[in-house]
mmJSON file of the N, C-alpha and C atoms, coordinates in Angstrom:
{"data_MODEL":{"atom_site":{
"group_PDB":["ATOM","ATOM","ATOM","ATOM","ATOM","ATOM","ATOM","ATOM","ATOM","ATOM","ATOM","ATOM","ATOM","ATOM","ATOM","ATOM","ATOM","ATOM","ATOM","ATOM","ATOM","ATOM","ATOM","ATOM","ATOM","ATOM","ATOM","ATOM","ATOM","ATOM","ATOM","ATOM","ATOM","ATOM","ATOM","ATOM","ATOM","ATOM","ATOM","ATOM","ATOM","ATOM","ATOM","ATOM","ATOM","ATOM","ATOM","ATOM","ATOM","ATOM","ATOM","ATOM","ATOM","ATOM","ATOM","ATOM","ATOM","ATOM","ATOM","ATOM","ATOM","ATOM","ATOM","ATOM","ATOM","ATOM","ATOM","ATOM","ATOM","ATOM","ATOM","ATOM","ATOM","ATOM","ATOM","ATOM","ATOM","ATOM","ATOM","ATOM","ATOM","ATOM","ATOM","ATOM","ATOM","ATOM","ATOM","ATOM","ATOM","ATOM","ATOM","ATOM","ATOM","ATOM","ATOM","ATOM","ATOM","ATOM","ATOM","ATOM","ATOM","ATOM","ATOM","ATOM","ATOM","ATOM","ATOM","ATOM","ATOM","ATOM","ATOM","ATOM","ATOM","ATOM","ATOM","ATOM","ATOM","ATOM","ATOM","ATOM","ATOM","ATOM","ATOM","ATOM","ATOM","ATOM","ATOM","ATOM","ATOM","ATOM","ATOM","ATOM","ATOM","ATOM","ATOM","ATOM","ATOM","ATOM","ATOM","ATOM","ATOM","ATOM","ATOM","ATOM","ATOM","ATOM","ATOM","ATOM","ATOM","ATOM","ATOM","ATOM","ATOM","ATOM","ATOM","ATOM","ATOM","ATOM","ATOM"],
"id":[1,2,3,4,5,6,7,8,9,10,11,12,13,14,15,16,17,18,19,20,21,22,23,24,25,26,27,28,29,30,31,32,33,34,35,36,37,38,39,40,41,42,43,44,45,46,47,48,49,50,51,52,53,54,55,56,57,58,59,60,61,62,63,64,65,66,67,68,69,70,71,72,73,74,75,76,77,78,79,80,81,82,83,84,85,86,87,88,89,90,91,92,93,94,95,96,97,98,99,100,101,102,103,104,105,106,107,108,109,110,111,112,113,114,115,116,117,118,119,120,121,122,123,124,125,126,127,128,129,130,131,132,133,134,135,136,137,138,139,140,141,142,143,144,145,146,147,148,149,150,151,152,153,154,155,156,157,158,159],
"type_symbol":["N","C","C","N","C","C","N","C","C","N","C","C","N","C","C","N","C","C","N","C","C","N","C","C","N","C","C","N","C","C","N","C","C","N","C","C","N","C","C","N","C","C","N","C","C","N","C","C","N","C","C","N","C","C","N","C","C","N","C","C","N","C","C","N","C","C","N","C","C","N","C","C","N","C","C","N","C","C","N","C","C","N","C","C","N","C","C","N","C","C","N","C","C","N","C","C","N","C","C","N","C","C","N","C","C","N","C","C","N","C","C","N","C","C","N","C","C","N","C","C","N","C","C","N","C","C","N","C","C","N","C","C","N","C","C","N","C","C","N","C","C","N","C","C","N","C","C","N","C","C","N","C","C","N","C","C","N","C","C"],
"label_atom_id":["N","CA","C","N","CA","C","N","CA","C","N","CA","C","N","CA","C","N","CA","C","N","CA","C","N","CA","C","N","CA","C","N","CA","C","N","CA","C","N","CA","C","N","CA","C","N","CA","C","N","CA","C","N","CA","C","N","CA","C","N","CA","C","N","CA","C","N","CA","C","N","CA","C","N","CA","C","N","CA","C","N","CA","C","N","CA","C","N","CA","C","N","CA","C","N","CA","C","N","CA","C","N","CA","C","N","CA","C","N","CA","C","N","CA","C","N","CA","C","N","CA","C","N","CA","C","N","CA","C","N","CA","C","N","CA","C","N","CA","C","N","CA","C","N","CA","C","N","CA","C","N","CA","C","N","CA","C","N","CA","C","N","CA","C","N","CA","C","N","CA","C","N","CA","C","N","CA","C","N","CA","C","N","CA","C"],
"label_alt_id":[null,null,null,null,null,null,null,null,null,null,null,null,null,null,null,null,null,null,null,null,null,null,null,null,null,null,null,null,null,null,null,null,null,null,null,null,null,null,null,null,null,null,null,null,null,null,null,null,null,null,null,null,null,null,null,null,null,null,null,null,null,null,null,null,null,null,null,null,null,null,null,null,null,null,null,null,null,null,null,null,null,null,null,null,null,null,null,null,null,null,null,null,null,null,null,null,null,null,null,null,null,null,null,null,null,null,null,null,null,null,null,null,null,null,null,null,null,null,null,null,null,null,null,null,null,null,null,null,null,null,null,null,null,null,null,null,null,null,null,null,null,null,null,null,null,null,null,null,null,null,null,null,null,null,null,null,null,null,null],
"label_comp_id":["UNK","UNK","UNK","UNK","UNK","UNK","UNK","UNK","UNK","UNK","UNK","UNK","UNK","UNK","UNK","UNK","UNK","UNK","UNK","UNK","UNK","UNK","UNK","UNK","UNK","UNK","UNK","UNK","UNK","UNK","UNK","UNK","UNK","UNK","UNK","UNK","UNK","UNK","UNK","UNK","UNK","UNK","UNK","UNK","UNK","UNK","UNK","UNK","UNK","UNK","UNK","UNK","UNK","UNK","UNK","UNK","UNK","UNK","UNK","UNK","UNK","UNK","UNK","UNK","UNK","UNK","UNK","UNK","UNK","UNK","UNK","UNK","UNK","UNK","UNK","UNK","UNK","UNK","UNK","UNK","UNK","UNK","UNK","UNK","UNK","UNK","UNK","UNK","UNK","UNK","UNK","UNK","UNK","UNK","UNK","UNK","UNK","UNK","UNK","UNK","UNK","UNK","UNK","UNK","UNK","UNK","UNK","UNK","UNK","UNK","UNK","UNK","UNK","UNK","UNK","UNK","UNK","UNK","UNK","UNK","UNK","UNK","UNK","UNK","UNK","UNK","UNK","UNK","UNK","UNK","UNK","UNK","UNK","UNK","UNK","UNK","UNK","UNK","UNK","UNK","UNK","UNK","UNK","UNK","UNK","UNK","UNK","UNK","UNK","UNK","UNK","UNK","UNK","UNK","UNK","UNK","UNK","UNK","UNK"],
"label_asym_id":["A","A","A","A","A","A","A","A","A","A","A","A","A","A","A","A","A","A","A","A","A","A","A","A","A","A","A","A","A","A","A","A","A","A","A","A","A","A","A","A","A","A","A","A","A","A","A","A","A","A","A","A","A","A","A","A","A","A","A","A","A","A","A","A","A","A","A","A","A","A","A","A","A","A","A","A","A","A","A","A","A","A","A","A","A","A","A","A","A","A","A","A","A","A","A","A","A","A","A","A","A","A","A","A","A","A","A","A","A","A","A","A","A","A","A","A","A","A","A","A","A","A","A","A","A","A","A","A","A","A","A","A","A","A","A","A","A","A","A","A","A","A","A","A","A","A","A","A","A","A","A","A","A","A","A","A","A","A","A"],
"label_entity_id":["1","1","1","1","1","1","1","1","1","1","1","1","1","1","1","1","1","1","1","1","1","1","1","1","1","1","1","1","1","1","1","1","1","1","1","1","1","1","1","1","1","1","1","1","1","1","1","1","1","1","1","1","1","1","1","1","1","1","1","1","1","1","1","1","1","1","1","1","1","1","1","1","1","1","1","1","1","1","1","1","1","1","1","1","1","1","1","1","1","1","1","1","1","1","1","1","1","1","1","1","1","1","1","1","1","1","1","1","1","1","1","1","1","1","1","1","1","1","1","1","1","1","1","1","1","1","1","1","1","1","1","1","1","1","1","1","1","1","1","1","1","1","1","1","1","1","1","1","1","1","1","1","1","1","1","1","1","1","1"],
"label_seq_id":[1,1,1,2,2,2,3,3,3,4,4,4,5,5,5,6,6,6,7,7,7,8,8,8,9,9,9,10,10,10,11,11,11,12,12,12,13,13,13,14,14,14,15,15,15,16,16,16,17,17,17,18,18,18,19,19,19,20,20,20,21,21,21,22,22,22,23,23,23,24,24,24,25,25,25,26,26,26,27,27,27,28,28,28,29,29,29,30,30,30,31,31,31,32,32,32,33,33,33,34,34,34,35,35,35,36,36,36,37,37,37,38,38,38,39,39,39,40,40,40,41,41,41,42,42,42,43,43,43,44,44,44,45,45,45,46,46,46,47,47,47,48,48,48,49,49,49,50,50,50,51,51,51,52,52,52,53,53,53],
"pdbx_PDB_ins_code":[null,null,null,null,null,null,null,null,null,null,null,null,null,null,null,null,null,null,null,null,null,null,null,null,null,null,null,null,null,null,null,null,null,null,null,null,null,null,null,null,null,null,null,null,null,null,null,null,null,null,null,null,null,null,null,null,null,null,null,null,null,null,null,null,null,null,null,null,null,null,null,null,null,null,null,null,null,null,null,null,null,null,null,null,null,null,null,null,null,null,null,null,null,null,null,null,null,null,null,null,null,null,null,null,null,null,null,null,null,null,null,null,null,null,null,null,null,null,null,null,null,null,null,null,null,null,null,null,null,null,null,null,null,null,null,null,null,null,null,null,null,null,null,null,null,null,null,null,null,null,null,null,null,null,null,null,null,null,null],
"Cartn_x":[-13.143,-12.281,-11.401,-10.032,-9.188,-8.951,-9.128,-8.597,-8.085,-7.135,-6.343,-6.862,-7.351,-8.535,-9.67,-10.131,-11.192,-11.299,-9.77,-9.498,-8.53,-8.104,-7.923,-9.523,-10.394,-11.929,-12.197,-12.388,-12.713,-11.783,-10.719,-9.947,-9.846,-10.575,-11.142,-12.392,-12.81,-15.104,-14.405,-13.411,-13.318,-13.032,-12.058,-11.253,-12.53,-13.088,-14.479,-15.607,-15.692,-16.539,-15.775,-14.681,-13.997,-13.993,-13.973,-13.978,-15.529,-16.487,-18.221,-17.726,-17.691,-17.948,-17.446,-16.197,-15.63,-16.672,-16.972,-17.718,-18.886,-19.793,-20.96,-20.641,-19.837,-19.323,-19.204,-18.556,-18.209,-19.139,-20.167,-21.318,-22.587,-22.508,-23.239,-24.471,-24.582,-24.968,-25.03,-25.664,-24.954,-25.616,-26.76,-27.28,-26.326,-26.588,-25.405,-23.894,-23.064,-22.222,-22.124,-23.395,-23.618,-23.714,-23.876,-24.526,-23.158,-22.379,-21.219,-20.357,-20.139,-19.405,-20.238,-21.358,-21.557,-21.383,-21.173,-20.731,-19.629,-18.807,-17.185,-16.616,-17.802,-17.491,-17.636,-18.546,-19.09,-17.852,-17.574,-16.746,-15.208,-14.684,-13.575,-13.517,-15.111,-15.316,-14.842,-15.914,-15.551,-14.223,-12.806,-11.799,-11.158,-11.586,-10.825,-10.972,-12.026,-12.619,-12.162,-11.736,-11.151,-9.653,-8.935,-7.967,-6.913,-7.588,-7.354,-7.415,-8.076,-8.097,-6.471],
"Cartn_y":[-49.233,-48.354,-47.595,-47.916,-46.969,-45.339,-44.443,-43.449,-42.404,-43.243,-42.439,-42.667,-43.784,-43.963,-42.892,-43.033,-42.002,-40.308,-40.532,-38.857,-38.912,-39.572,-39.388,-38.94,-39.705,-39.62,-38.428,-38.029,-36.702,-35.269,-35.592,-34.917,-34.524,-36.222,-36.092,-35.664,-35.469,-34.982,-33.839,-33.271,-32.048,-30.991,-31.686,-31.43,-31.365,-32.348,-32.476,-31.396,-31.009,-29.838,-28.348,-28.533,-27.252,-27.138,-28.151,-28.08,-27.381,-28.332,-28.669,-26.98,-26.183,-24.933,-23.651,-23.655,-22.886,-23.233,-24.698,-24.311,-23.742,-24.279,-23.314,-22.124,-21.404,-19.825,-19.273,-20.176,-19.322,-19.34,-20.104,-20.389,-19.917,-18.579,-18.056,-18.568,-20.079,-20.597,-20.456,-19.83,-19.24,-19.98,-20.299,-21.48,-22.585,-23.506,-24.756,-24.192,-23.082,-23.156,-22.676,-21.98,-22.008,-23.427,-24.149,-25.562,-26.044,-26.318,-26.853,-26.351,-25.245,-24.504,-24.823,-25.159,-25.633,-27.059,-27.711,-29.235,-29.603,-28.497,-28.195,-28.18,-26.981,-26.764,-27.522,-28.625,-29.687,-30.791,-31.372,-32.071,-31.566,-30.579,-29.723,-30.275,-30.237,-30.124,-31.904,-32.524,-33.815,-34.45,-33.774,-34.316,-33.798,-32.555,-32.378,-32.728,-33.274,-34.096,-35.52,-36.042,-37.509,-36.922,-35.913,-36.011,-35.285,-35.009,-34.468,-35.819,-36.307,-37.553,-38.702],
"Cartn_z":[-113.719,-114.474,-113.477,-113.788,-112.88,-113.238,-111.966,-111.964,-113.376,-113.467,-114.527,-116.017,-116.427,-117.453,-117.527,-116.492,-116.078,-116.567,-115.815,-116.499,-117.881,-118.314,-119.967,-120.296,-119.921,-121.014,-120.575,-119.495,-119.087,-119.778,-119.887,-120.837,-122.337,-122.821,-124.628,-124.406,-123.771,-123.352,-123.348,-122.53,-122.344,-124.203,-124.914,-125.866,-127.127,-126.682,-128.225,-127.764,-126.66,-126.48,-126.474,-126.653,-126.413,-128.499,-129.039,-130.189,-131.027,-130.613,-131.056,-130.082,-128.994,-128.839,-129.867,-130.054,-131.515,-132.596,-132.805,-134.005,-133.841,-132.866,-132.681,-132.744,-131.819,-131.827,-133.329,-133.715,-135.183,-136.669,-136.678,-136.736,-136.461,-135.169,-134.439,-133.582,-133.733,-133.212,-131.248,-130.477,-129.36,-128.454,-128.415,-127.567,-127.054,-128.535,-128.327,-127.569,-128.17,-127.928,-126.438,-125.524,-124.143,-123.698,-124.372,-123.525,-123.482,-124.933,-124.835,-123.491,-123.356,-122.578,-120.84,-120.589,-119.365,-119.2,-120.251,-120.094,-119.823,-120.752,-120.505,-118.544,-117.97,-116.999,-115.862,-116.199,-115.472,-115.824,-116.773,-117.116,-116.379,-116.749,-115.264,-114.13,-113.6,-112.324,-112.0,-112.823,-112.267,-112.598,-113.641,-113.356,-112.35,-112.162,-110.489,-109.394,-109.261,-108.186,-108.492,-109.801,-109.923,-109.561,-109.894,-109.875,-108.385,-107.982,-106.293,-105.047,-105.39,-104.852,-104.731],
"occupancy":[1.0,1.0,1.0,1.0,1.0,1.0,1.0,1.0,1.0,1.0,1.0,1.0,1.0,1.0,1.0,1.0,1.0,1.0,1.0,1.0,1.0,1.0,1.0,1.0,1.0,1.0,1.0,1.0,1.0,1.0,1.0,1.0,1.0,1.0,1.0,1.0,1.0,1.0,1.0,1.0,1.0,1.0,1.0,1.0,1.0,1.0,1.0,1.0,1.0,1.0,1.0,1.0,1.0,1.0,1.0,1.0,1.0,1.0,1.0,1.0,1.0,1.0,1.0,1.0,1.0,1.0,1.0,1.0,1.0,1.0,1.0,1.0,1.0,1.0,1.0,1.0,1.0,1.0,1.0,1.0,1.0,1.0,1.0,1.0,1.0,1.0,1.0,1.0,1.0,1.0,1.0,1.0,1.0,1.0,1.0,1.0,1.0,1.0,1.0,1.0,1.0,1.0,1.0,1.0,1.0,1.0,1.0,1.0,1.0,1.0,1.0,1.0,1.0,1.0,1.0,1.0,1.0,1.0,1.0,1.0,1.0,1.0,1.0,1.0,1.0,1.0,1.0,1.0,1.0,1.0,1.0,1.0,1.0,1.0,1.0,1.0,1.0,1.0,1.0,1.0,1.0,1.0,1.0,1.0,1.0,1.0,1.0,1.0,1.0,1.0,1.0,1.0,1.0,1.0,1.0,1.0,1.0,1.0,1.0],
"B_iso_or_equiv":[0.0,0.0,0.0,0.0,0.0,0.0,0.0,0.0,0.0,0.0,0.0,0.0,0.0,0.0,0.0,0.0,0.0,0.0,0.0,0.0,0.0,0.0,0.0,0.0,0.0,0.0,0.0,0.0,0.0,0.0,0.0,0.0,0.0,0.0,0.0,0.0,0.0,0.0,0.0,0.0,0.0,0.0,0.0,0.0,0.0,0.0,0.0,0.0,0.0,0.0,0.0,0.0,0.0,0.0,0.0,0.0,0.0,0.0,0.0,0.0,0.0,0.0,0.0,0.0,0.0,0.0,0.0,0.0,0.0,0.0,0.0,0.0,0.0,0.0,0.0,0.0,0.0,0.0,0.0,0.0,0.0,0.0,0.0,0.0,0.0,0.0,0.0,0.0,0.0,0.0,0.0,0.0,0.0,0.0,0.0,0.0,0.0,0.0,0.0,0.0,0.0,0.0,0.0,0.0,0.0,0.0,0.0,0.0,0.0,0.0,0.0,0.0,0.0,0.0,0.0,0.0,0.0,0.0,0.0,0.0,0.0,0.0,0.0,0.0,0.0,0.0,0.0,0.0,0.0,0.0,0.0,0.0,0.0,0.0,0.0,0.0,0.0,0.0,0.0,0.0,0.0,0.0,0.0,0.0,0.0,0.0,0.0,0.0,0.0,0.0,0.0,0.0,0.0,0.0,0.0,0.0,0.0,0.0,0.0],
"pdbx_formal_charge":[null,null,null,null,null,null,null,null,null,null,null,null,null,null,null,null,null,null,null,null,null,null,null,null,null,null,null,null,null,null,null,null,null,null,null,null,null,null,null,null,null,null,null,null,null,null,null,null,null,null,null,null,null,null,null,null,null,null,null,null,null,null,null,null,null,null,null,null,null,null,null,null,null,null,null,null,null,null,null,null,null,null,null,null,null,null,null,null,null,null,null,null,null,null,null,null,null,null,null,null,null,null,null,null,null,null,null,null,null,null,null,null,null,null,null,null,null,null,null,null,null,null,null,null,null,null,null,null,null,null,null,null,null,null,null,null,null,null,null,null,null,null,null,null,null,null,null,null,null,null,null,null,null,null,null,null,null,null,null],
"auth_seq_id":[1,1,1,2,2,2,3,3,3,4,4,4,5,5,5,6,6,6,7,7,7,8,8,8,9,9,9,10,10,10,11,11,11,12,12,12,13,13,13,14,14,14,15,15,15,16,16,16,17,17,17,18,18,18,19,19,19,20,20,20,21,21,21,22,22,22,23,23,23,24,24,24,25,25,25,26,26,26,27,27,27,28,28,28,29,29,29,30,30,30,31,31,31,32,32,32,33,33,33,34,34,34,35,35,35,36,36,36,37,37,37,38,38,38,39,39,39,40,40,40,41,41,41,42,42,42,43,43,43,44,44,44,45,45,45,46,46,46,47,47,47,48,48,48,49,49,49,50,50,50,51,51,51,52,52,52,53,53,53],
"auth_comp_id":["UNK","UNK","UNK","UNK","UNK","UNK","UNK","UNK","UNK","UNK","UNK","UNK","UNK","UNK","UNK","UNK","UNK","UNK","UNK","UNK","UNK","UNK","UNK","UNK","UNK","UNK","UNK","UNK","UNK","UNK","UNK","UNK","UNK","UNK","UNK","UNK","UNK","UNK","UNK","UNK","UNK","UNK","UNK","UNK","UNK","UNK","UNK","UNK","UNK","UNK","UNK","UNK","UNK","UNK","UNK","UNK","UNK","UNK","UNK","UNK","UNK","UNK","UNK","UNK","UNK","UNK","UNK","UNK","UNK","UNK","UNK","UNK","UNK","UNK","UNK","UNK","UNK","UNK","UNK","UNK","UNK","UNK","UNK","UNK","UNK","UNK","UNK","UNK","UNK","UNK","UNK","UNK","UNK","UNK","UNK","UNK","UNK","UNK","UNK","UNK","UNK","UNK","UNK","UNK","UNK","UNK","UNK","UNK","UNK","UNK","UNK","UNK","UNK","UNK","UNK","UNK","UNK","UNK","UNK","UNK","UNK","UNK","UNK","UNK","UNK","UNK","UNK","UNK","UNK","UNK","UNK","UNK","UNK","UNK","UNK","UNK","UNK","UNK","UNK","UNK","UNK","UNK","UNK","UNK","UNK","UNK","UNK","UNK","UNK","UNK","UNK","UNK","UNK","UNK","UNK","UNK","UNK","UNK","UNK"],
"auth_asym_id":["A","A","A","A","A","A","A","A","A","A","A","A","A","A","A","A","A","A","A","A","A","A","A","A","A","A","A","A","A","A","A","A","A","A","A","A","A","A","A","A","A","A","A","A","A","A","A","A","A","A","A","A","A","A","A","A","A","A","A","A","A","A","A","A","A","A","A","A","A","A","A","A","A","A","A","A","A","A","A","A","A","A","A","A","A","A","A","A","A","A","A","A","A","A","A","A","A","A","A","A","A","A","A","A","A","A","A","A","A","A","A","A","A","A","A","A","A","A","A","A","A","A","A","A","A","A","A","A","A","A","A","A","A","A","A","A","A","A","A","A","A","A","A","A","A","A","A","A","A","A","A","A","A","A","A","A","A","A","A"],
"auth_atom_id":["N","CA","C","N","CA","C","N","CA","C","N","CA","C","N","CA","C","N","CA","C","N","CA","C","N","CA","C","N","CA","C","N","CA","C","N","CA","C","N","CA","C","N","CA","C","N","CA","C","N","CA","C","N","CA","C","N","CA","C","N","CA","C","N","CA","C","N","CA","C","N","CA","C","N","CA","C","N","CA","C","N","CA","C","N","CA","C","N","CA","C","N","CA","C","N","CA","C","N","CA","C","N","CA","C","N","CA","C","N","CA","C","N","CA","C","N","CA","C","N","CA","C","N","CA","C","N","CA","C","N","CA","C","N","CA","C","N","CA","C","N","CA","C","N","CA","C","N","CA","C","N","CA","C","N","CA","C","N","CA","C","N","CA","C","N","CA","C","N","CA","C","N","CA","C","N","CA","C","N","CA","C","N","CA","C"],
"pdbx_PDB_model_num":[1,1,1,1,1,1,1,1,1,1,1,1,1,1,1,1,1,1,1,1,1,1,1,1,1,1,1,1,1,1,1,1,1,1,1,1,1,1,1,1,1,1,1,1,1,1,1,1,1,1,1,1,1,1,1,1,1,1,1,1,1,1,1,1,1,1,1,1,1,1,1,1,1,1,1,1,1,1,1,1,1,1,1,1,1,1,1,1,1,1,1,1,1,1,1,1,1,1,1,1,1,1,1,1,1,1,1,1,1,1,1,1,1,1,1,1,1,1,1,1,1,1,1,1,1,1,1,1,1,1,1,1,1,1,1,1,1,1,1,1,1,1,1,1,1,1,1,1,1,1,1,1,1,1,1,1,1,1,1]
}}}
């Protein structure tokens, strides 16, 4: 898988957890929406590391 594939997906992972987090939030659900939000930040991490390259 090239590069730039790579980070489109990392970009929709990013977008569906930034989503699944609002709803937990608003939901009060606060667990999940902590987890979402460290997956989020992990997911960041590794397109910047695909995309610095």
């Amino acid at each position: 898988m090239n590069r730039r594939r790579l980070g489109t997906m990392y970009l929709f992972g990013i977008a569906l957890n930034g989503a699944a987090l609002v709803t937990a939030a608003s939901t009060g659900a606060t667990l999940y929406a902590v987890t979402f939000g460290i997956v989020m930040i992990y997911l960041g991490l590794r397109y910047w590391m695909i995309s610095r390259e």
